[in-house]
C-alpha positions in Angstrom: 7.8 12.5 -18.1 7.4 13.1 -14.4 6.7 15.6 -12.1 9.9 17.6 -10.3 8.9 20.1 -7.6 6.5 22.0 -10.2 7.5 21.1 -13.1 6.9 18.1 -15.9 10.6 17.4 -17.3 12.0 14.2 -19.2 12.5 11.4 -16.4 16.9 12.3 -17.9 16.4 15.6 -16.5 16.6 14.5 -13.4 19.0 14.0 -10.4 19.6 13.4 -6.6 21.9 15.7 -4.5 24.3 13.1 -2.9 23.1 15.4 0.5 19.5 15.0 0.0 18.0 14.1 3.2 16.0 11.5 1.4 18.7 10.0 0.3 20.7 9.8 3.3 18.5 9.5 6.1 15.6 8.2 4.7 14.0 11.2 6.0 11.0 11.6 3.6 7.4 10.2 2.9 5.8 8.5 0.0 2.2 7.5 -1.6 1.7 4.8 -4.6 -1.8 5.5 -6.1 -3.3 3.0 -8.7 -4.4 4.0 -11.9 -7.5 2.9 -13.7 -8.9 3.4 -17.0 -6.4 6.3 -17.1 -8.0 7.7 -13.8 -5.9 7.8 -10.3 -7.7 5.4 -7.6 -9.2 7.0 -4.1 -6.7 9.9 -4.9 -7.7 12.7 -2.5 -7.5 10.1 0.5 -3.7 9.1 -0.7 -2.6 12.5 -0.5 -5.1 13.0 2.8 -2.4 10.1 3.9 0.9 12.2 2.3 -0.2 15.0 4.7 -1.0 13.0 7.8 2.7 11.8 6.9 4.5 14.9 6.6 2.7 16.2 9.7 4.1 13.2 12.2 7.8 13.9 10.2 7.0 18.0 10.7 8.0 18.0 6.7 6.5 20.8 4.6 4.8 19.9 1.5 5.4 22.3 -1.5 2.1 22.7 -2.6 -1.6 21.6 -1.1 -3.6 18.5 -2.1 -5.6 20.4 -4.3 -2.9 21.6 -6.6 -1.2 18.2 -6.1 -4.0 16.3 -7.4 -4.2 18.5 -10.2 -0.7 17.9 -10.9 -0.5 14.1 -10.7 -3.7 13.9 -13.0 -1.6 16.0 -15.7 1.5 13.9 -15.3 -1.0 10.6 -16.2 -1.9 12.3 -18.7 1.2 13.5 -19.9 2.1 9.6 -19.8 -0.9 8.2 -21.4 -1.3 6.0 -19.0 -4.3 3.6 -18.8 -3.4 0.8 -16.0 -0.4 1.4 -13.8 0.5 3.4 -10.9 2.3 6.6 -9.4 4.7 6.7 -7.1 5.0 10.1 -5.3 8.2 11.0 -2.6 8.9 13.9 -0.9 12.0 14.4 0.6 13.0 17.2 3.6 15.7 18.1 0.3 19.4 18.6 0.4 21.4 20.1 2.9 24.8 19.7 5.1 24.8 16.1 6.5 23.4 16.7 10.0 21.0 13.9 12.1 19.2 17.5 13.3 16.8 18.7 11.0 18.6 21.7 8.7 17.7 25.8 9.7 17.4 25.9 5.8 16.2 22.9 3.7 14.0 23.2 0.2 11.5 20.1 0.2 12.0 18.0 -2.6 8.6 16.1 -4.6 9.2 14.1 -7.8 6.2 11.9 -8.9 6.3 9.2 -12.2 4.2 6.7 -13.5 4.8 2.7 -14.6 2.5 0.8 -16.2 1.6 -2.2 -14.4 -0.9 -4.7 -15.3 -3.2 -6.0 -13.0 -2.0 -9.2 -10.9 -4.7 -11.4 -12.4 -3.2 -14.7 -11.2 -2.8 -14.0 -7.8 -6.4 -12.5 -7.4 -7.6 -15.5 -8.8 -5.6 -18.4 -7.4 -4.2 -17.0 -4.2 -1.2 -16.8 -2.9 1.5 -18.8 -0.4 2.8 -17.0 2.8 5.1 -16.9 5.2 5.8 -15.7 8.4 8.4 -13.0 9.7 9.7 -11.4 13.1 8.4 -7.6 12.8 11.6 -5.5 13.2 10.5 -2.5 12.0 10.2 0.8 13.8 7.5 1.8 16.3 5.8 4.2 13.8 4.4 2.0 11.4 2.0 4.4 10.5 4.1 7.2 9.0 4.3 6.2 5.0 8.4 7.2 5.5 11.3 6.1 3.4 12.3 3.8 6.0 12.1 0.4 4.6 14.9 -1.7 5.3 13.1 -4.0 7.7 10.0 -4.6 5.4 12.7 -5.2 2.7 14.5 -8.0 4.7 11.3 -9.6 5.3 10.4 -9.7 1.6 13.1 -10.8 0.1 13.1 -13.9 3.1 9.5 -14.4 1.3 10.7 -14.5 -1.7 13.9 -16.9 -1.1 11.0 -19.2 0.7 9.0 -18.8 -2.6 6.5 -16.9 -1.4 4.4 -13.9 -2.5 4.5 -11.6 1.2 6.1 -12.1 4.5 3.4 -11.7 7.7 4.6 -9.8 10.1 4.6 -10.9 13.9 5.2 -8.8 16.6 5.8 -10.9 20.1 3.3 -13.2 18.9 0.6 -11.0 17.3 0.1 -10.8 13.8 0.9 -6.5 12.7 0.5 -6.5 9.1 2.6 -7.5 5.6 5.6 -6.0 4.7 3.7 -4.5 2.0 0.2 -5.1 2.4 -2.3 -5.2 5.5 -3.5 -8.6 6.4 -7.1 -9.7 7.1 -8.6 -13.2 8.5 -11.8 -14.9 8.5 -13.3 -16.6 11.1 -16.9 -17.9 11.8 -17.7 -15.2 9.4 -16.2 -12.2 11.3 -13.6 -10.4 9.5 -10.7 -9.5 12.3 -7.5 -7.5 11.1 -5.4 -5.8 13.1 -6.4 -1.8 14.6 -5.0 1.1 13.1 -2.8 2.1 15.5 1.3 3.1 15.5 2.1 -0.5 14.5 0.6 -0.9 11.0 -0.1 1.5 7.8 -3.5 2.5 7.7 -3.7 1.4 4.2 -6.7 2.7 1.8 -7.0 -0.5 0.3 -7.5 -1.9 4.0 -10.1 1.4 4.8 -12.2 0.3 1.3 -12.3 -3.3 2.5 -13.6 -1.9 6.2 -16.1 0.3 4.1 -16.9 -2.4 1.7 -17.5 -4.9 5.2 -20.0 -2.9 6.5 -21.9 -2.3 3.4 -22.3 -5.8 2.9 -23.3 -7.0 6.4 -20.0 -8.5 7.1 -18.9 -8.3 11.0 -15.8 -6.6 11.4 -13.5 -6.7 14.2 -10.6 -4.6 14.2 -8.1 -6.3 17.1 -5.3 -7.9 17.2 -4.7 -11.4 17.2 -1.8 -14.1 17.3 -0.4 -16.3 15.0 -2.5 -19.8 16.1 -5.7 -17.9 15.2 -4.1 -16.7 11.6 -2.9 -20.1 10.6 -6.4 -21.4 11.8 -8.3 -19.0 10.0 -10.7 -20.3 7.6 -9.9 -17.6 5.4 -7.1 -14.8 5.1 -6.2 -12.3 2.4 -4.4 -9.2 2.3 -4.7 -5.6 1.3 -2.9 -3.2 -1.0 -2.4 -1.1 -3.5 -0.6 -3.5 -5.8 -2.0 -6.4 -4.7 -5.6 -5.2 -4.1 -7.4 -8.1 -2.4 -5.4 -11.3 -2.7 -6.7 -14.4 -1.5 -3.9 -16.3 0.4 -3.9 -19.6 0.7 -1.0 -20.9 2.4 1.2 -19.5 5.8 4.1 -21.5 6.6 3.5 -24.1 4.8 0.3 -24.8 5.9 -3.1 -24.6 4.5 -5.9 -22.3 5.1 -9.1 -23.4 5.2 -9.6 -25.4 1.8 -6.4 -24.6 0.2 -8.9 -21.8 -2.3 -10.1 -18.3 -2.3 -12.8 -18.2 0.3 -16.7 -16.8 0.0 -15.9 -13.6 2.3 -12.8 -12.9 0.2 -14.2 -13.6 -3.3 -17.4 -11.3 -2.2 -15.2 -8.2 -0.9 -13.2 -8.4 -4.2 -16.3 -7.8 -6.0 -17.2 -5.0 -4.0 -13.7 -4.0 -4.8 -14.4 -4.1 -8.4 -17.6 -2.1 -7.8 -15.6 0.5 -6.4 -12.8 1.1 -9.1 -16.1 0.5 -12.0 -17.6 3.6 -9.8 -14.4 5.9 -10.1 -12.8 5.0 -12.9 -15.4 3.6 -15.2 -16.6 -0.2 -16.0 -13.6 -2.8 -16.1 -13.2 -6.2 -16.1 -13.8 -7.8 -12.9 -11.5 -10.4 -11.3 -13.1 -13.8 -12.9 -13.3 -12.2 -16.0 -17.2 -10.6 -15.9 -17.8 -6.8 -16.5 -19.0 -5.0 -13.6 
């Protein structure tokens, strides 16, 4: 099932106009919210995000977080699912193909869920990185449908056989083509400010939270690519990927080549948050928390 406009219909219910906006322009906004134990992950600030989003795009959501939420929860349980996520888009909707926003337009939201398993491995053992020049667009911060440049600069991960692309803007490290990106040095926590250049993801905004709480200095500035490949630690920040030790950028080791202290002790606290929303789970190294 998933959720069209108001309505739960059979996923082969469902179509795109060819003159959705969304579809055309990329003129449209998205959220993916994790699911746990059957329960959606730090929902109300997702959708907190959606409207930020449609605010900067002047797009007009159907309905109000509150109903949303409600919504969403009845489509994972509709689903059954226990461990996955939901992807949610909203689209300005069809009309006449025009670059200028349409007099008329109806907004269009469709919402579905996919299991997913937790990436285990990669939380455990790290991952390898690699560099990538940050083409994108100057509003980073809008969660739009516009993401050919992150795309590009995956798949060039990928083809390197790596698991993200770090993206560098004339020299200074932005954030991951689909993830925001974190170092470690001296014991400081740095990562880049949420400004127009980076997502303000809420996996990066539970790390900040989960910083402080600990005692863990936190500077939020920018900094180049000398002092991320010299880091002694990095990791990066996501919905999908959580908080992923990396242990390789271009080739070249950071710090030991392993998961560091600061990052194995912020994916507990991690853990600590889901087992408060969602229920008791698993942790990363296998212990219940």
């Amino acid at each position: 099932m998933i959720l069209w406009n108001d309505r739960l219909i059979p996923r082969s219910e469902a179509s795109v106009d060819i003159e959705d906006r969304g579809y055309q322009f990329g003129d449209g906004i998205y959220e993916v919210i994790r699911v746990y134990g059957g329960k959606p992950f730090y929902l109300a600030e997702h959708l907190e995000r959606l409207e930020k989003s449609a605010r900067a795009i002047r797009l007009p959501l159907p309905w109000d977080s509150g109903l949303l939420a409600e919504k969403l929860n009845q489509l994972v349980e509709a689903n059954r699912l226990v461990e996955g996520t939901i992807y949610l888009q909203v689209t300005r909707g069809p009309a006449p193909r025009n670059h200028a926003f349409p007099e008329k337009a109806e907004p269009v939201l469709v919402a579905y869920t996919t299991e997913v398993p937790r990436p285990e491995a990669m939380l455990k053992e790290g991952i390898r990185t690699c560099t990538h020049k940050d083409i994108r667009w100057l509003r980073c911060d809008i969660k739009s449908l516009n993401l050919l440049g992150a795309v590009l600069a995956k798949q060039e991960a990928v083809e390197k056989g790596c698991k993200e692309a770090i993206l560098v803007r004339d020299g200074t490290v932005t954030e991951g083509s689909s993830s925001n990106v974190f170092i470690v040095r001296e014991g400081t926590l740095y990562t880049h400010p949420a400004d127009n250049l980076i997502l303000h993801g809420i996996t990066r905004a539970i790390v900040l939270k989960c910083a402080g709480e600990a005692g863990i200095p936190v500077k939020e500035e920018a900094f180049s690519v000398d002092a991320l490949h010299d880091a002694d630690e990095v990791f990066i920040t996501g919905t999908m990927v959580e908080v992923c030790p990396v242990t390789h950028v271009d080739d070249r080791k950071i710090g030991s080549g392993v998961p560091g202290p600061v990052t194995r002790r912020l994916q507990q606290a991690f853990d600590e948050q889901i087992a408060r929303q969602c229920g008791a789970r698993d942790g990363i190294m296998g212990e219940r928390r």
